[in-house]
N, C-alpha and C positions, 0 to 999 in steps of 0.2 A: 556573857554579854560582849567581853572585850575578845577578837583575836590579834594574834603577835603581827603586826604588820600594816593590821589595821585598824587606823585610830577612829574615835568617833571626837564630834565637837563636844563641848561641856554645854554647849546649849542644848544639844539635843537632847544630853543625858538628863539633864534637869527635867525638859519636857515629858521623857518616859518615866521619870520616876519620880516626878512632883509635881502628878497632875492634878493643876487647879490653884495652884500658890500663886503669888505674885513673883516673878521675874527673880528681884532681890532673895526673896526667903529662900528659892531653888536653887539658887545656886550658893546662899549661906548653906543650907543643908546640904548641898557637894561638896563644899570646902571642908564642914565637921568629917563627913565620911570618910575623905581621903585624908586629913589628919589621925584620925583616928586607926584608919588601916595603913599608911604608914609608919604610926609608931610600933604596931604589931608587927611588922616587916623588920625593922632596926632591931632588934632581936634574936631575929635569923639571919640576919647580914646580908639580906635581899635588896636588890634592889630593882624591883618587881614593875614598876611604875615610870613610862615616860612619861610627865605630865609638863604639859607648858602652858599659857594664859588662854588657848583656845582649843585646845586638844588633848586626849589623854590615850595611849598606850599601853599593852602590852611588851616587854622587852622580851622581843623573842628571843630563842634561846634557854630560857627562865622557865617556862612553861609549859606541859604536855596535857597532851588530850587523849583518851582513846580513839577519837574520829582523827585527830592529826597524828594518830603513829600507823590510824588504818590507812593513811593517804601516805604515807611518808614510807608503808610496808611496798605497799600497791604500784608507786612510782620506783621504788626500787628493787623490784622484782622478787622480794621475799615473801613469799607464795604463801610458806609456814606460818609464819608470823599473820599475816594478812588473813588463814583463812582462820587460827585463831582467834585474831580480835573481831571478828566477822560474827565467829560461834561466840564469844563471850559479850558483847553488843545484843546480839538477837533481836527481837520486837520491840528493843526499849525504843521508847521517845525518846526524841533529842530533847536536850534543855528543860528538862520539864521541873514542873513543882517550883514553880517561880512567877510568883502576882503582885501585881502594881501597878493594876488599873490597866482598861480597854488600850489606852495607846500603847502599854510597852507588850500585853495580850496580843495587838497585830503587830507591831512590829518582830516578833518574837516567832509570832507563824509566817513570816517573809519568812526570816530568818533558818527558823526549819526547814521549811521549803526547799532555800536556796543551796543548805549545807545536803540536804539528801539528793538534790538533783545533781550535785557536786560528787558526791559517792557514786551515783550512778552511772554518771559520765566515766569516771575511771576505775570503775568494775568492770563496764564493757570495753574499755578498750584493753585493760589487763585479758581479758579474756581473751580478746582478739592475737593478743601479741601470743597467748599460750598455744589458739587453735594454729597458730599463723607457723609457731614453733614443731609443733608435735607433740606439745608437753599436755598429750590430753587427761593424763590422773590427775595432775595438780589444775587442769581445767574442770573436769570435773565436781573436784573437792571443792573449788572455788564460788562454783555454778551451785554446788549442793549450800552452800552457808549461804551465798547470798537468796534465796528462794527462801531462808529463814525470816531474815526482813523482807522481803518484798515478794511474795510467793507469784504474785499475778502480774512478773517482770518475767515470768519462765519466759513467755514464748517471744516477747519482743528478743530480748536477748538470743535466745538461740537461735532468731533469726539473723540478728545482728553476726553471727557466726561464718554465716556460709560461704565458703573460701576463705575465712580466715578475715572478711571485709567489714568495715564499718558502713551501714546501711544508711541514706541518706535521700531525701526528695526536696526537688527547688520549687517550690509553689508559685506561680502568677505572681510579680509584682504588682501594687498595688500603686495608679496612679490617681490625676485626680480628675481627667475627662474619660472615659471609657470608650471613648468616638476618636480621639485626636492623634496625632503622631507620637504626643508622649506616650500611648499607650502601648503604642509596637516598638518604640526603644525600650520601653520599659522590657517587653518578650523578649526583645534583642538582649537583653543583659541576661535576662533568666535560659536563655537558647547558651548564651559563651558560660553561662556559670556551668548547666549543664552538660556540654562538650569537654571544656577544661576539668573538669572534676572529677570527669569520665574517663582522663586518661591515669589518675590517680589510682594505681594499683590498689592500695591498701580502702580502697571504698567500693563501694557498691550503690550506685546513683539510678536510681527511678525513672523511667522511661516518661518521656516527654509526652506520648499520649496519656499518661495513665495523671502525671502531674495537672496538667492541664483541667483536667474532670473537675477542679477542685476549684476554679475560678467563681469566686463569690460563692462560696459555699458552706452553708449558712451549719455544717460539722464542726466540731471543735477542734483545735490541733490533735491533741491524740485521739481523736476520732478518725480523721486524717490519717495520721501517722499509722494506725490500725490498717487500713485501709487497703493503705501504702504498703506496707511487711516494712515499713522503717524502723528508727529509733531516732532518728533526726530528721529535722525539716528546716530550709530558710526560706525564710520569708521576707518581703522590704518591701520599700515605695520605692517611688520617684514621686517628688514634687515640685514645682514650679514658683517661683516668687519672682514677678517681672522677668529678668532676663538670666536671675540666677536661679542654677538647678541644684535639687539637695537627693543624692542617693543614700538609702539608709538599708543595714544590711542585717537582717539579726537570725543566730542559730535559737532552735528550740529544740529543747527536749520533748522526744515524741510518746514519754510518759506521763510527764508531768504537765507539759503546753507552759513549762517558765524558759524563758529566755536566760542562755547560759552566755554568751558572745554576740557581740554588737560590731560594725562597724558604717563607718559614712563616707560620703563624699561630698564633696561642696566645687562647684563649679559652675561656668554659665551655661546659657544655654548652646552655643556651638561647643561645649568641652562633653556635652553629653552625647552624641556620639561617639567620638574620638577614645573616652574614658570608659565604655561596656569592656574594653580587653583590659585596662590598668584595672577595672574591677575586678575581674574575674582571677584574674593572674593573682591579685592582691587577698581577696576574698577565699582561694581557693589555700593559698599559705599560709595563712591566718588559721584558718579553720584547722590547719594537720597541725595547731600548735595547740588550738582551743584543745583539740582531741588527743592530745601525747601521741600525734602519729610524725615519723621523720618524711616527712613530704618532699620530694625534690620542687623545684621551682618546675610549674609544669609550659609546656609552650602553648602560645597560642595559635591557632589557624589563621592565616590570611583570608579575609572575606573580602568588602570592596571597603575601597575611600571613598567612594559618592554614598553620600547621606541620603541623598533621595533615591536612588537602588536600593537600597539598603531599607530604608521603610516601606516601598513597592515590594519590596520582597518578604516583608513581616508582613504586610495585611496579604497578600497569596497564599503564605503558608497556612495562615487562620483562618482562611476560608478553605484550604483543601484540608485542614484537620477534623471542621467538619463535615463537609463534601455532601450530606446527605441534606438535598434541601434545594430547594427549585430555582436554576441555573446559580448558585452556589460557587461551581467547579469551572463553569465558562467567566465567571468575575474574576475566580483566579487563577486563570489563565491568563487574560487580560493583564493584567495587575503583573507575574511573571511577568512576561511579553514585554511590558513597558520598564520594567528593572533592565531587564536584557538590553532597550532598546538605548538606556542610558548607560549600559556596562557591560559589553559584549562579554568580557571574559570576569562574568562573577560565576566560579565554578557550581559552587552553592544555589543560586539561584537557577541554573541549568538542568541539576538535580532536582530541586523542587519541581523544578514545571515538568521533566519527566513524572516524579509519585500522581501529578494533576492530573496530567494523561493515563494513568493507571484507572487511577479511581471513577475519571469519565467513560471509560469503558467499561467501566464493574457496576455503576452506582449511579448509570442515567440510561433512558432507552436508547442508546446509542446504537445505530445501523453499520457503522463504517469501524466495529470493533478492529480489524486488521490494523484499518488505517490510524486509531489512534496507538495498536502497540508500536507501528513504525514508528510512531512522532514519540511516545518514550524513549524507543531506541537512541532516536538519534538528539536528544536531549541528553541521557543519558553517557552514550558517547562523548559527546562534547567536552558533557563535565570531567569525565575520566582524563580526557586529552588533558583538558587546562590543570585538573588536580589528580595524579592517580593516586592519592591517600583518601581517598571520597568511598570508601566499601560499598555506603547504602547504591550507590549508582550501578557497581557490578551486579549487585542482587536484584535489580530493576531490570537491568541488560539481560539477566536471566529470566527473567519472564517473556522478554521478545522471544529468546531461542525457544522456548518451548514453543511459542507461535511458529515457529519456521521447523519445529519438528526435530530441534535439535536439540535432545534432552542431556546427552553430554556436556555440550557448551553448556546448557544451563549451569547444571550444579557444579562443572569446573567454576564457574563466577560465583557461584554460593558461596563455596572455599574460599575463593579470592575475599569475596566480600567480608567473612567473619576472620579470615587470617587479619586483615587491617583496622577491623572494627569489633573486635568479639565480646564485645560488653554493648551492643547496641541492641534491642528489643525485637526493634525491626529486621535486622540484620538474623538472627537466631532464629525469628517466625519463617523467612526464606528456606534458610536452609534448611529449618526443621521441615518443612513442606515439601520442598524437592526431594527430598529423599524418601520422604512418606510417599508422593506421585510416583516413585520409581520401584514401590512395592516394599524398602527398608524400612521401616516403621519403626521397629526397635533401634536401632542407628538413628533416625531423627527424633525419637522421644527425649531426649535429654534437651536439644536444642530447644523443643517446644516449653519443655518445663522450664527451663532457662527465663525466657522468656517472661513465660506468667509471673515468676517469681520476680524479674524486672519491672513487668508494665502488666500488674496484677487489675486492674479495671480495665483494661482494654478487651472488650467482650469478644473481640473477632480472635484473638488467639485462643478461649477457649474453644473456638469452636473446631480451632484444629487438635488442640488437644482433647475434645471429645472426639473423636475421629481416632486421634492413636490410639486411645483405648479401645475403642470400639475393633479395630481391626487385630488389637493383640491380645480381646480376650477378657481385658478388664472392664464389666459390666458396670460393675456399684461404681468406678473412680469412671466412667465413662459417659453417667448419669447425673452424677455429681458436677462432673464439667458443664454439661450441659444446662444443667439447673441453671446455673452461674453466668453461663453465656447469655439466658433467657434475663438475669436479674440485670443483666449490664443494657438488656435494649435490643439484643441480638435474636434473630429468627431461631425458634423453634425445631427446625425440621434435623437435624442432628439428633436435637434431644428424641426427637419420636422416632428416629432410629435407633438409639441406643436401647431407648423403650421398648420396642419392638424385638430386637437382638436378644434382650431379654427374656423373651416370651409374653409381655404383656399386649395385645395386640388392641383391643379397645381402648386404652389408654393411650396407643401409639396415635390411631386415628384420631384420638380428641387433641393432642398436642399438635400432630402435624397441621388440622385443623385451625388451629389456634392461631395460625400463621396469618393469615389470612387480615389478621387484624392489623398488622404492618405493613400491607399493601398503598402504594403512595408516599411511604414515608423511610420504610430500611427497603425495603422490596418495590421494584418498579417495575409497571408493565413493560412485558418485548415492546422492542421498537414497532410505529406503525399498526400496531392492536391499537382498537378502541375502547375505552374504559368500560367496566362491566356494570349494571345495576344491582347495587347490594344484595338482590334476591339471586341474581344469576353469579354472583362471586360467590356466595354461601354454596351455593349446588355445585362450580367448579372444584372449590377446596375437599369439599367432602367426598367427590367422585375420586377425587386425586389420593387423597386421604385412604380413600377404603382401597383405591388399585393398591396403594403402593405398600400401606400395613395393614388390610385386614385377614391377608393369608389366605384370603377363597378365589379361587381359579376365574371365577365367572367377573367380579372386581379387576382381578387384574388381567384381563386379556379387554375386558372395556375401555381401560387406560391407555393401555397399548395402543390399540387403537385409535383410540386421541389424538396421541403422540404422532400417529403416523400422520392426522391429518393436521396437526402443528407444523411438523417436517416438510408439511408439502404446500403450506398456505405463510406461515411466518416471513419477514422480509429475510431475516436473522435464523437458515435451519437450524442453528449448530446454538442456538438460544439453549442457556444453564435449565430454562425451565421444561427444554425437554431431555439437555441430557442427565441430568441430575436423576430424574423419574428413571429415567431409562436404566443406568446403572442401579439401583437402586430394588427396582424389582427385575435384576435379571434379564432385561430385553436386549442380549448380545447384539442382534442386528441394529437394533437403534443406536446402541456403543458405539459400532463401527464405522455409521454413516454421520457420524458427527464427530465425536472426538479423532478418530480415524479421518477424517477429513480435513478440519480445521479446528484447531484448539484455539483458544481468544482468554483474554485474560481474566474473564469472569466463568468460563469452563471449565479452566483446567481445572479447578478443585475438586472436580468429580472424579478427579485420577485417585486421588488421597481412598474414594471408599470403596476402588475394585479392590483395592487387598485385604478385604474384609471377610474373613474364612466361612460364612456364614451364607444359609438356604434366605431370596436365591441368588446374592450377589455376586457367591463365586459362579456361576453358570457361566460368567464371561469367563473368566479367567479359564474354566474347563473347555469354555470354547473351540472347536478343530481351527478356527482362523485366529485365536488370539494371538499366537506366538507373529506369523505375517503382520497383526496389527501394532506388536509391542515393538516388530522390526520396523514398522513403518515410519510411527510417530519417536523412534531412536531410542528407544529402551534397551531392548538388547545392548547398544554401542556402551550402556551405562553399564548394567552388569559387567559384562566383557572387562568392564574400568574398574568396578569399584564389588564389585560380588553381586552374586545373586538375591533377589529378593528373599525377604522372610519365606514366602509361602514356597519356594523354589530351590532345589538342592543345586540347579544347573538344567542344560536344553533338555526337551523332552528327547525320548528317544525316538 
């Protein structure tokens, strides 16, 4: 009941242990006790007992535990010892066979609780320090005892592992208007906890789209934390009382969902801007002490002093995170634009409004694709100028180049971007994508996997990593992604080619089919089309559907044909919805008069599944003008750089 260090009040103890007495009699009945066990002590020449008029003690020192010599093994790196008392522990209960009534019953399952969630906090990070080491036998050994008590901790923990990192997601702070500016400070603190903690070697922090998903969501913490591949989560408020603001900060175990580490802040309401970096900085050094990790003090980024840029820039970024949704991406452009117009050099905010321009190309019928990758570009630029520690911005400037055909430039800035940023989500999806568009697919499958394992609910990276499987071979993990893509919200049409690659070819049609149903809402009509009547989008999908997977000649040359009078009626030729098709069943000529012509930044991803070794997609690739088109659109310039693609030893002859 007692430990060394930490005292309990004599009122309490009465309460737990003499429930229902009057005042006087509980704590007459403490006095007998502790006389009593006293005298028993003077015998042994103990002197076991700090007790004062309102407190009573352990004297540590005096006292051992097998949970505190397993903490005391574990902090001092005696592995032996450690996985010993680990094995002689086993399944027991803590504390058990000890009653005295409901109240010291819960107090007593706190108390379990908090001393097991305590073990497991410095199991995993002994672990970490062993992976981190080398010392993988006595990781092992260590991993093998503790899976004795907690056997359904395997796979958190091992995830906890990877690079040696302690795994971590910052949840949405919780404010208390969901409409009001405290709400985008509040994102503001949870954006610096997440940058600042990102630069913390010994962690591994959860990508800000995938955290995000998680806003009022009605999952438990280690539901969550599952979710996540974590083992930690923080979570806080902000809240408002007149003029003064109260920041509350707390870590949770993504096993348990009990709070191990707390912290606050208290200040007014103008200290609540100013105070997101003294959190972060503060919150993030704390934390490497909650966790026995040696943290260095991390730095923080320069963003702006103007508070109002600064909240113009958090509701932009929250409207282009979720970008899908009816003018959405033109509000936060708007909203951008007006940060800008208050804070010409907020680099951060230059970046954002380039990713805006990304997505209003990708993710609206938008006619003037060229002209929104210019307006990235030179967003994008800016930012670079004012900050070049800004990676995500080079990885954006690479999607211009690919527009201008210059796929060197591109993935030189890919590099650039993960050399300054190589824990970033977004950063890893680029690059893992550019190098898959350039035919390398095995060379960007780690980046991709990188990724998922960062910002694991973010469905559009599955969908490139069903794509590298698809092109390297891997069917089951190729289907599997795609499942996954489909559960996050994400189109279908991957998955019915991986179906399809398969050999399943009715199945592939009913999945790419299936698409259809996200039309208006992930999928928008080309620009300038006019909406279809549910009867005539059912007969378009399915015509499309059987061209492109049902493997009969007569199907797909009717598609083809389609396509051709798409190509020639569209405002938009070089529309995804014809080259995607076209690649896809093989139609080299339709390949070339479109990507071959002009790639835009909702096209290029049709690059990623010409390298797809499979009847009939490679027909391009065996194509007599491929190699002219790979020289056109600067493929070649990349090889020549960087090797030859997967499917290619070197020029033909």
């Amino acid at each position: 009941m007692l430990q060394p260090t930490q005292p309990l009040d004599r009122e309490h103890i009465c309460k737990l242990l003499w429930t229902g007495r009057f005042e006087a009699q509980a704590r007459a009945s403490l006095r007998q006790c502790l006389l009593g066990f006293g005298k028993t002590l003077d015998g042994l020449g103990y002197d076991l007992l700090d007790v004062s008029r309102s407190r009573i003690a352990l004297n540590a020192g005096l006292v051992r535990s097998d949970i505190a010599d397993l903490e005391s093994a574990l902090d001092d790196g005696d592995w032996a010892a450690a996985i010993a008392l680990i094995a002689d522990i086993g399944g027991k209960p803590i504390l058990d066979q000890m009653r005295f009534g409901n109240d010291f019953d819960n107090w007593l399952s706190e108390r379990r609780q908090a001393t097991e969630q305590q073990l497991q906090t410095k199991v995993s990070a002994a672990l970490a320090r062993l992976k981190a080491s080398g010392n993988l036998a006595d990781h092992g050994r260590l991993l093998d005892a503790w899976m004795v008590r907690h056997p359904t901790s395997s796979r958190v923990i091992m995830s906890d592992l990877h690079g040696g990192k302690v795994r971590i997601a910052v949840l949405p702070f919780a404010s208390q208007d969901s409409q009001n500016e405290e709400r985008y400070l509040a994102d503001g603190i949870v954006d610096e906890l997440i940058t600042t903690m990102g630069q913390v070697p010994q962690l591994l922090v959860a990508g800000r789209t995938s955290s995000f998903k998680f806003r009022d969501s009605d999952l438990t913490l280690p539901e969550i934390a599952s979710q996540l591949r974590v083992s930690f989560l923080i979570e806080g408020s902000v809240q408002r009382l007149d003029a003064d603001i109260s920041i509350n900060v707390r870590l949770i175990d993504g096993q348990t969902g009990f709070e191990t580490w707390s912290y606050s802040y208290e200040g007014t309401e103008d200290d609540l801007f100013a105070s997101r970096k003294h959190v972060a900085q503060t919150v993030t050094t704390e934390l490497g002490k909650a966790l026995d990790l040696d943290i260095a003090e991390p730095q923080i980024r320069q963003m702006t002093s103007n508070k109002a840029a600064y909240g113009l820039y958090l509701q932009g970024r929250a409207l282009t995170s979720r970008w899908l949704g009816d003018g959405l991406l033109d509000a936060a452009i708007r909203l951008l634009q007006q940060a800008l117009e208050l804070e010409p050099e907020f680099a951060e905010c230059w970046a954002a409004l380039a990713e805006a321009h990304v997505y209003k190309a990708i993710g609206t019928p938008c006619v003037d694709k060229p002209g929104e990758a210019k307006r990235l570009a030179d967003c994008a630029t800016k930012a670079i100028e004012l900050d070049p520690g800004l990676g995500y911005a080079y990885a954006m400037l690479g999607l211009y180049r690919w527009t201008r055909n210059d796929a060197l430039g591109a993935l030189d800035l890919a590099f650039k971007a993960y050399e300054l940023e190589p824990e970033n989500p977004a950063v890893l999806m680029r690059l893992g994508s550019f190098l898959m568009y350039c035919g390398r697919t095995a060379q960007g499958l780690p980046y991709i996997e990188a990724a998922v394992d960062q910002d694991p609910v973010d469905g559009r990276i599955y969908l490139v990593l069903c794509q590298a499987h698809i092109n390297l071979g891997n069917l089951d993990e190729a289907i599997a992604a795609g499942e996954r893509m489909c559960d996050l919200g994400q189109p279908s049409l991957h998955l019915a080619l991986a179906t399809r690659t398969k050999g399943d070819h009715a199945l592939a049609v009913a999945q790419y089919q299936r698409t259809r149903l996200l039309m208006n809402t992930v999928i928008f009509a080309p620009a300038g089309t006019t909406p279809m009547s549910p009867e005539a989008m059912d007969a378009y999908w399915l015509m499309a559907a059987r061209g492109i997977h049902s493997g009969q000649k007569e199907d797909r040359e009717r598609y083809c044909r389609t396509l051709d009078f798409l190509h020639a009626t569209f405002l938009d030729p070089y529309d995804p919805t014809i080259v995607l098709p076209a690649i896809w069943m093989g139609y080299s000529e339709m390949v070339f008069k479109t990507l071959g012509v002009q790639i835009t930044p909702p096209n290029m991803i049709g690059l990623m599944s010409l390298w797809a070794d499979v009847e009939p997609i490679r027909q391009t690739r065996l194509h007599p003008e491929f190699m002219d088109f790979a020289k056109r659109i600067g493929l070649v310039a990349v090889w020549e750089k960087y090797g030859w693609p997967d499917l290619m030893s070197g020029p033909p002859a």
